[in-house]
C-alpha positions in Angstrom: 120.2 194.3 159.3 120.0 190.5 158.6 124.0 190.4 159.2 124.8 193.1 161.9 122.1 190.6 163.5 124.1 187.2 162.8 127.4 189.1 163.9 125.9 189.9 167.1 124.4 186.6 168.0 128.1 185.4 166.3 130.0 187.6 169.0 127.5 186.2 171.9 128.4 183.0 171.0 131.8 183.4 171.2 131.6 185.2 174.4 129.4 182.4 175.9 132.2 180.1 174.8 134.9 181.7 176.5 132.9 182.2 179.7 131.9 178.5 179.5 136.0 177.1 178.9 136.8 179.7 181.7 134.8 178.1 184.1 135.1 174.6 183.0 139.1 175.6 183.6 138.4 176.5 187.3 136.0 173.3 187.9 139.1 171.4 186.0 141.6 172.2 189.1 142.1 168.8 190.9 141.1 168.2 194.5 143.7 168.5 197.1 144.0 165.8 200.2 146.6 167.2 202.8 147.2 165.3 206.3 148.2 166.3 209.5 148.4 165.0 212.6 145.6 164.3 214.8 145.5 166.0 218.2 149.1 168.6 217.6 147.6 171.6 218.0 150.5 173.3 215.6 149.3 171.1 212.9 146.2 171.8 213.1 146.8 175.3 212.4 149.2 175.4 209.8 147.2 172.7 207.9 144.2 174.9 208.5 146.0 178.1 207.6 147.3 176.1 204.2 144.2 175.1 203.3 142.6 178.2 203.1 144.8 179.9 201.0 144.9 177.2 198.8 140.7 177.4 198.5 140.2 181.2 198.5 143.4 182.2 196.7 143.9 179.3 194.8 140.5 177.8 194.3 141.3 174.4 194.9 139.1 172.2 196.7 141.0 170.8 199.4 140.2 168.0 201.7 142.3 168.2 205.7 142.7 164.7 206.8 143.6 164.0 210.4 145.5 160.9 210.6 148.0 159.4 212.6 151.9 160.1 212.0 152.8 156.8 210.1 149.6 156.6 208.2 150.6 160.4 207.3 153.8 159.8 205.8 152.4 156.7 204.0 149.7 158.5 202.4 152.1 161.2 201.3 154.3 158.3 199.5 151.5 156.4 198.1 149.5 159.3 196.7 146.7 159.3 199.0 147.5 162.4 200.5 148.8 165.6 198.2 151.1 166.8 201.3 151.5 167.5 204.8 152.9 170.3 206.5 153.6 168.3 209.3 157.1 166.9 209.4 159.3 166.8 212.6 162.8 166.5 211.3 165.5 165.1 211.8 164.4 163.4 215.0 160.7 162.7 215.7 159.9 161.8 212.3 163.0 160.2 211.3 162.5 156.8 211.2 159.6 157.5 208.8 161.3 159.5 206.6 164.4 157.2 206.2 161.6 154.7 205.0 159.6 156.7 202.6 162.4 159.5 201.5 162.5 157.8 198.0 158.5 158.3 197.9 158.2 162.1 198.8 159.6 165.8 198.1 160.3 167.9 200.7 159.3 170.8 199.4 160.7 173.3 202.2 160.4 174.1 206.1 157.5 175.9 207.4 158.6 176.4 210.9 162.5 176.5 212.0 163.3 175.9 216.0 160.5 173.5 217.0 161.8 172.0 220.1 160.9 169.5 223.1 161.9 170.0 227.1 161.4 171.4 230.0 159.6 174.6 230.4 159.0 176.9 233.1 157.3 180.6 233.4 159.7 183.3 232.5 159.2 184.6 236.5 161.2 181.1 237.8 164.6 181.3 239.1 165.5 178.0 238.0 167.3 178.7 234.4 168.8 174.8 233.5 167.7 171.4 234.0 170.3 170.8 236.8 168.8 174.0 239.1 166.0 171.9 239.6 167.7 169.9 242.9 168.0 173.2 243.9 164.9 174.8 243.8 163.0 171.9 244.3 161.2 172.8 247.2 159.3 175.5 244.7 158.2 173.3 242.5 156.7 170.8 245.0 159.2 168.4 244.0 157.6 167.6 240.7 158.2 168.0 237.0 154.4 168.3 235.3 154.5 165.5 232.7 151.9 164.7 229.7 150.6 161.1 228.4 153.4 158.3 229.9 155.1 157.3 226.9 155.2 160.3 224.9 158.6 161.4 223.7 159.1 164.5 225.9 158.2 162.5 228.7 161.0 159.6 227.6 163.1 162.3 227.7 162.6 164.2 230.9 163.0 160.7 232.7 166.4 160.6 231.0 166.8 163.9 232.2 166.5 163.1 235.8 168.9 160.6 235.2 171.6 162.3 233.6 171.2 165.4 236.2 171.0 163.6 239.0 167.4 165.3 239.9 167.2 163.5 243.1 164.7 165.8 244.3 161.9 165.7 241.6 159.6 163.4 240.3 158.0 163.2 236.7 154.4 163.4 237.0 152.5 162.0 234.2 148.9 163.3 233.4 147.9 164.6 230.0 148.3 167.4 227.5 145.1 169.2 228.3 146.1 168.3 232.4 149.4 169.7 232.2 148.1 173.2 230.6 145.6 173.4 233.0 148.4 173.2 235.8 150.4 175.6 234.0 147.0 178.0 233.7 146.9 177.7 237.2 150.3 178.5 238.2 150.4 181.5 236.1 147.2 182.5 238.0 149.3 182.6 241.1 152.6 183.2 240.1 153.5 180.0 241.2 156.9 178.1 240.4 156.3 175.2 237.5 158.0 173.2 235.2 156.8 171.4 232.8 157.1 168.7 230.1 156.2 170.7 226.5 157.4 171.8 223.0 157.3 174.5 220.7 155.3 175.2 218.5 152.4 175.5 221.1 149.7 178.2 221.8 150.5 178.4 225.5 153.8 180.7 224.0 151.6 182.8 222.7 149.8 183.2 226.1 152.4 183.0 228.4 156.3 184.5 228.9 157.9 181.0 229.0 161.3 179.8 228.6 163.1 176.5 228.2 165.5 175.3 230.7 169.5 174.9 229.2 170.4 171.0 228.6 173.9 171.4 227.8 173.7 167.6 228.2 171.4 167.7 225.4 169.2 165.2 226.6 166.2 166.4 225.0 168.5 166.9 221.9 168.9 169.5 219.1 166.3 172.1 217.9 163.9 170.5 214.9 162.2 171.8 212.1 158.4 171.3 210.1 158.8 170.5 207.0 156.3 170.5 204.2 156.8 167.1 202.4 154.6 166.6 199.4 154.0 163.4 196.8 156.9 163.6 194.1 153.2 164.1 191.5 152.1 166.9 193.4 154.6 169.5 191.3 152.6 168.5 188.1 148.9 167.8 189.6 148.8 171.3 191.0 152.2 173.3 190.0 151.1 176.8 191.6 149.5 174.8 194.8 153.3 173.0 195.4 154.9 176.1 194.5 152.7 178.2 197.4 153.5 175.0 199.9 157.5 175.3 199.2 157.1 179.0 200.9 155.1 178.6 203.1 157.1 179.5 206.4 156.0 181.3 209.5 157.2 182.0 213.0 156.3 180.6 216.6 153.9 183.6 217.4 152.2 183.6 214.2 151.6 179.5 214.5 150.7 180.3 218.2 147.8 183.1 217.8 145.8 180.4 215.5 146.9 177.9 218.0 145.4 179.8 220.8 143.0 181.1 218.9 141.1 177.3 218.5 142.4 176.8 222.7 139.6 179.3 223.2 137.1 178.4 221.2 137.3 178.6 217.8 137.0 176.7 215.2 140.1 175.5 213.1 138.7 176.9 209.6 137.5 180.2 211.3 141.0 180.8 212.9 142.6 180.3 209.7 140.3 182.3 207.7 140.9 185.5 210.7 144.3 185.1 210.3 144.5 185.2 206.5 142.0 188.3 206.4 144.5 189.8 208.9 147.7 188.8 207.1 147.1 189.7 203.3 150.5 190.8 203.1 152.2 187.8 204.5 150.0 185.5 202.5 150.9 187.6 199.2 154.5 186.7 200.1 154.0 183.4 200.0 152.3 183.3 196.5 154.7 185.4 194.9 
């Protein structure tokens, strides 16, 4: 009796044991930091979306910073920040990337076709830049611009330029301004064109189109990348293997997107989106 008892309290033991390195394994994963860029809506989501998977299928904890673009890529290089999903290449983030591109892995591209230029509602007759002079009267004479300075708007300024847009003026205002116009607009039915990029919610909301550029002014399609510190792969192997796949398209991006537009916030979007996407999520951590 004496050692059926001492086996028993043996095989407790042991079982405590296990059950104590298991969970000392899942407190040993390492915390995550992964940045994105304060105020774009699409990297808000994606970062959002990201970090949720890697906390309720992964069980990391994970810390979103918002930062500002260089800060981002300089965190990534130094070690500060894990990753970002947040890259614009080739263009927007170039500069920073030829810099730091001996710092950082990119580990794959989450969104292909993100884009700047003009856009106006699918309903407009206008279908290039250049058919602007002649439908100017419909759009009040005005192209609907965001903050002065901002690349889009560099561009659209170019624009006129380049196609002689002697009727039309570039309005600056604001990102919140301009989708408040275009809100409006739609309302109505009403000719616009605005100063935007893709991916953003209001493609999710709206039938929009961009206007041709054969000139290119606005240049060539971009991509978001996922660019990652070159430790990350050995810090957290299975979290770097589920950011190299990560990869969705402009209307998935867009429903979280418009999803925070009306209301909610960032980590509830991305947790309603996950419930509702198992399969797409599995795909990802395959």
């Amino acid at each position: 009796m004496r050692n059926l008892k001492t086996l028993c309290l043996q095989g407790l033991g042991v079982a405590a044991l296990a059950l104590g390195m298991s969970t000392a394994m899942a407190a040993d994963k390492p915390s995550l930091k992964i940045g994105y860029v304060n105020g774009w809506d699409d990297s808000v989501a994606v970062t959002h979306v990201a970090g949720e998977i890697l906390k309720s299928n992964l069980g990391y904890s994970v810390t979103l910073q918002p930062v500002e673009p260089a800060i981002m890529w300089q965190g990534v290089a130094r070690g500060d920040l894990d990753a970002t999903l947040s890259a614009w290449l080739p263009a927007t983030h170039g500069e920073y990337f030829e810099k730091l591109k001996d710092k950082v892995v990119v580990l794959g591209t989450n969104y292909q076709g993100a884009k700047i230029g003009l856009i106006v509602p699918d309903y407009v007759a206008a279908k290039t830049i250049e058919d602007l002079n002649t439908y100017s009267k419909e759009f009040d004479g005005k192209i609907t611009g965001i903050d002065a300075g901002a690349g889009v708007m560099r561009r659209a300024e170019e624009a006129i330029k380049e196609y002689n847009l002697s009727e039309i003026k570039l309005m600056p205002s604001s990102g919140p301004a301009m989708a408040t116009a275009l809100t409006r607009a739609e309302k109505d039915q009403k000719a616009i064109v605005v100063t935007g990029w893709i991916p953003h919610w209001m493609f999710a909301k709206w039938k929009l189109r961009f206007l041709e550029d054969p000139k290119k002014v606005f240049g060539d399609d971009e991509r978001v990348d996922t660019v990652a510190n070159p430790g990350l792969a050995t810090k957290a192997p299975d979290a770097a293997a589920f950011l190299k796949k990560i990869s969705w398209s402009g209307e998935e991006v867009g429903s979280v997107m418009l999803a925070i537009r009306e209301g909610a916030k960032p980590e509830d979007a991305a947790k309603d989106w996950v419930a509702k996407n198992p399969e797409r999520v599995a795909s990802w951590l395959q």
